[in-house]
N, CA and C of each residue as an Amber inpcrd file, in Angstrom:
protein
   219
  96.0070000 -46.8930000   9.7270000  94.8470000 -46.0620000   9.4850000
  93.5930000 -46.9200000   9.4360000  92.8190000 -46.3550000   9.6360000
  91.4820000 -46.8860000   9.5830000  90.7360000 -47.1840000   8.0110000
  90.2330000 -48.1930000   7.5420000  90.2020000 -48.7900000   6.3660000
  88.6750000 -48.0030000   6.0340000  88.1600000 -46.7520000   6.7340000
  86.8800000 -46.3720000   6.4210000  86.7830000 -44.7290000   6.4750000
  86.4040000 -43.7920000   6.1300000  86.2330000 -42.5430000   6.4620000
  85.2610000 -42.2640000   7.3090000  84.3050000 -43.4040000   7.0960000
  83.3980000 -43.2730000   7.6450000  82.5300000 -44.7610000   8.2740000
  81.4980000 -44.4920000   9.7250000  81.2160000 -45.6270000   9.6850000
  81.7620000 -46.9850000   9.4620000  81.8780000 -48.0900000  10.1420000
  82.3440000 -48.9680000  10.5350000  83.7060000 -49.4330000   9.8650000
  85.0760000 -49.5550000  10.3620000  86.0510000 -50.2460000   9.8160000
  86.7940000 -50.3790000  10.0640000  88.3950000 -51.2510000  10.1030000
  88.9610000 -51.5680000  10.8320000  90.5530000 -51.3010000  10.2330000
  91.3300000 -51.4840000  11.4630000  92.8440000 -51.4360000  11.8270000
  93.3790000 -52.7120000  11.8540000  94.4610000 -52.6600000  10.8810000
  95.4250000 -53.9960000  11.4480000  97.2070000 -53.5160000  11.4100000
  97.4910000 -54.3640000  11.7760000  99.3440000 -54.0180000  12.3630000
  99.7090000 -55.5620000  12.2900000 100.8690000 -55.2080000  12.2700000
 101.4950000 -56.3490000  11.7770000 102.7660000 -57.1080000  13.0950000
 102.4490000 -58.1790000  13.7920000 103.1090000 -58.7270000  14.5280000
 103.9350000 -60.0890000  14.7480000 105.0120000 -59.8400000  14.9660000
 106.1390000 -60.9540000  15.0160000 106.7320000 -61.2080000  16.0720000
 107.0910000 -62.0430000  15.7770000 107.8370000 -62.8690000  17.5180000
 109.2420000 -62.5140000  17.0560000 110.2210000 -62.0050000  17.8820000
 111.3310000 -61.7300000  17.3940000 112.5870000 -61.8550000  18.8220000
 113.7100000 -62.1480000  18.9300000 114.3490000 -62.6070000  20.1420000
 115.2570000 -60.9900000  20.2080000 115.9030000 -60.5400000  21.1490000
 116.7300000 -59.2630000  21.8990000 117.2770000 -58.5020000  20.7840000
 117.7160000 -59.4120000  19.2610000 118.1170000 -58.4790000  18.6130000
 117.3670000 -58.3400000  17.3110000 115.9810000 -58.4060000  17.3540000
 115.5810000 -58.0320000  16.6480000 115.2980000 -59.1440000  15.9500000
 115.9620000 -60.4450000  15.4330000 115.8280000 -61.9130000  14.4060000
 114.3620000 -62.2390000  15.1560000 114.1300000 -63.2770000  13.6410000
 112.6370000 -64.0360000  13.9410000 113.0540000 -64.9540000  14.8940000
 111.8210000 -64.8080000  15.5390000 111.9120000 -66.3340000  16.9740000
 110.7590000 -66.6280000  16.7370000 110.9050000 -68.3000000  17.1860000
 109.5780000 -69.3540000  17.0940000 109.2000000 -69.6600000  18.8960000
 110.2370000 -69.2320000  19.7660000 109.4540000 -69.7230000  21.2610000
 108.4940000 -68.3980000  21.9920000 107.8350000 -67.8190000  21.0880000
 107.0100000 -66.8240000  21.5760000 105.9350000 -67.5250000  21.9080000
 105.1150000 -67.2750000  23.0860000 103.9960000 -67.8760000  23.6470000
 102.6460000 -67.2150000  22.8250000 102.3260000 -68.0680000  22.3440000
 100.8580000 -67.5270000  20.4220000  99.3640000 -67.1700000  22.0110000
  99.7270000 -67.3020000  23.1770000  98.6650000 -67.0790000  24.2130000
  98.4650000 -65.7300000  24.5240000  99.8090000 -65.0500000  24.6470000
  99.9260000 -63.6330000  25.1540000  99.9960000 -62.7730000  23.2540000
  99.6450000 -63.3990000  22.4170000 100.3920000 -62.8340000  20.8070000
  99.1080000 -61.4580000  21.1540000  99.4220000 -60.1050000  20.9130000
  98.4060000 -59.3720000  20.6560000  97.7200000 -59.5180000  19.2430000
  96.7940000 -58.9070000  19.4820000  95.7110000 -59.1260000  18.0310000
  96.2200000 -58.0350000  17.0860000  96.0180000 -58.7800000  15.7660000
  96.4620000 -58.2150000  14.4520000  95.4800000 -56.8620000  13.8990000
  94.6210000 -56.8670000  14.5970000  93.1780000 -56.5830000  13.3670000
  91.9980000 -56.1240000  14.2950000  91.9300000 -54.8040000  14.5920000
  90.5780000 -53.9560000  15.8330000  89.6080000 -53.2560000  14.8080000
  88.1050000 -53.5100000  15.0210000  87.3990000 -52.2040000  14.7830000
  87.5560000 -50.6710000  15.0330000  87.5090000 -49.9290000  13.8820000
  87.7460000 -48.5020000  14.3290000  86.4110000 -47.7250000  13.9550000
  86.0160000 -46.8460000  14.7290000  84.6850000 -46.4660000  14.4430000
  85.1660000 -44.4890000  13.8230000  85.0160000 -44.1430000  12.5720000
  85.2370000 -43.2850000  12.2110000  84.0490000 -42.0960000  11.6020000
  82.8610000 -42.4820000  13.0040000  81.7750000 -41.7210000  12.7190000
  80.8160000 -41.5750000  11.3580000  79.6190000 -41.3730000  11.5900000
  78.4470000 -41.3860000  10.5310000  78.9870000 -41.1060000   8.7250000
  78.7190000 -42.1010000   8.1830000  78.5140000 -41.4670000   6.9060000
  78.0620000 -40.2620000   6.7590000  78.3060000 -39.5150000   5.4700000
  77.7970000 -37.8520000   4.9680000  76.7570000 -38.5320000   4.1450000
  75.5280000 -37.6210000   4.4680000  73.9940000 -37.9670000   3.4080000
  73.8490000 -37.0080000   2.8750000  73.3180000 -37.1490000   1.7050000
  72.2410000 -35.6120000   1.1820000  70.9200000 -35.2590000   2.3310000
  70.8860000 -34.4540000   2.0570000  69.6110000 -34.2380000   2.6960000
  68.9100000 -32.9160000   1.8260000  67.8280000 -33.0950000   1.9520000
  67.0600000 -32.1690000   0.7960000  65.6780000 -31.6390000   1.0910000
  65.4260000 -30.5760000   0.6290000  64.0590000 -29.6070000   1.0430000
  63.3960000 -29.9560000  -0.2420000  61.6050000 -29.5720000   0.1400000
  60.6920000 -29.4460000  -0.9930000  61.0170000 -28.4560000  -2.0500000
  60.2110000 -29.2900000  -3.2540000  60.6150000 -28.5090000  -4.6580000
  59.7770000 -27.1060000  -4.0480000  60.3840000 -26.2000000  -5.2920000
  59.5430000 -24.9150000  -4.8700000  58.6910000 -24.4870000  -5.6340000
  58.4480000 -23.5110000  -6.4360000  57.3090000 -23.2250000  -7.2300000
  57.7190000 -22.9700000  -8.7590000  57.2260000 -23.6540000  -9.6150000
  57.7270000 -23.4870000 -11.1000000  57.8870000 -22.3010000 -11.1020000
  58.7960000 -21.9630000 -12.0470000  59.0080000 -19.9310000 -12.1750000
  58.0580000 -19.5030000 -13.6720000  57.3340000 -20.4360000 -13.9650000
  56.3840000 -19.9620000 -14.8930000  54.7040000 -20.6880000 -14.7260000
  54.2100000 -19.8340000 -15.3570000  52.8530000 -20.5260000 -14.8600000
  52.5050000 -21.6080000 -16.2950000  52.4710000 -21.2550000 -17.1090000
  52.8860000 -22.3750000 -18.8620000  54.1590000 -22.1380000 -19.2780000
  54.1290000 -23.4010000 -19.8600000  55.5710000 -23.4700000 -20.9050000
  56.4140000 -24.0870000 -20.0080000  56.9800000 -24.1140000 -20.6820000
  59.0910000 -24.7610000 -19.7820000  59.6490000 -24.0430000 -18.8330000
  59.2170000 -24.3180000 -17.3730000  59.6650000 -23.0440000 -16.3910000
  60.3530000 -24.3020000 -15.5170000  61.4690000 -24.1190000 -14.4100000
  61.8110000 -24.9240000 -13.2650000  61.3280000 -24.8290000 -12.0280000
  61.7070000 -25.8000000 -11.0320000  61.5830000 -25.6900000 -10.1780000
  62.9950000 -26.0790000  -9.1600000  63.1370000 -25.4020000  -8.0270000
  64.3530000 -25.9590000  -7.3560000  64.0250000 -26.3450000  -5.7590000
  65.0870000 -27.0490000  -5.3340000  64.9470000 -27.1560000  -3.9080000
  66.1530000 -27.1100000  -3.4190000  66.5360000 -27.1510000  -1.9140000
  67.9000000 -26.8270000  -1.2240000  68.4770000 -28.3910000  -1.1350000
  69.3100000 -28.5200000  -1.6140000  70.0580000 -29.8030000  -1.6070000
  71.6080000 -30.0290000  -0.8320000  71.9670000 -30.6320000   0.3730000
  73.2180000 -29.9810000   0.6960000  73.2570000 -31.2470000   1.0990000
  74.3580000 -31.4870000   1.8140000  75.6680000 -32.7510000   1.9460000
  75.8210000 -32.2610000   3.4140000  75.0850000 -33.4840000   4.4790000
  75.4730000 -33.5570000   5.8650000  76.0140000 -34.7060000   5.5170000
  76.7480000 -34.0950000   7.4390000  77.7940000 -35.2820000   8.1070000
  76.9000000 -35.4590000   9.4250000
């Protein structure tokens, strides 16, 4: 699996030199060895993204204000 959900990260697997039945072997050529360990690209991080506040709900005193706040990918 890919070591990221998101944005940049990588894959590794695990490789051995091994002779017809399967036992460890040492005369494997380390020239042709495939690579252990690839970048995997698992697309953009998720951001907030957010709209302007809106209008206090009172004109004095302790009133709020809100805005639209949501979670892109």
């Amino acid at each position: 699996q890919c070591s990221s959900t998101c944005a940049g990260g990588f894959q590794r697997r695990v490789v051995v030199c091994q002779d017809e039945n399967g036992y460890t072997a040492n005369n494997c050529d380390e020239k042709s060895k495939p690579v252990e360990q690839r970048s995997c690209e698992s697309g953009p991080c998720p951001q907030w993204a957010y709209g302007n506040w809106g209008e206090c709900t009172k004109p004095c005193g302790a009133g709020t204000r809100t805005r639209l706040v949501v979670c892109q990918r």
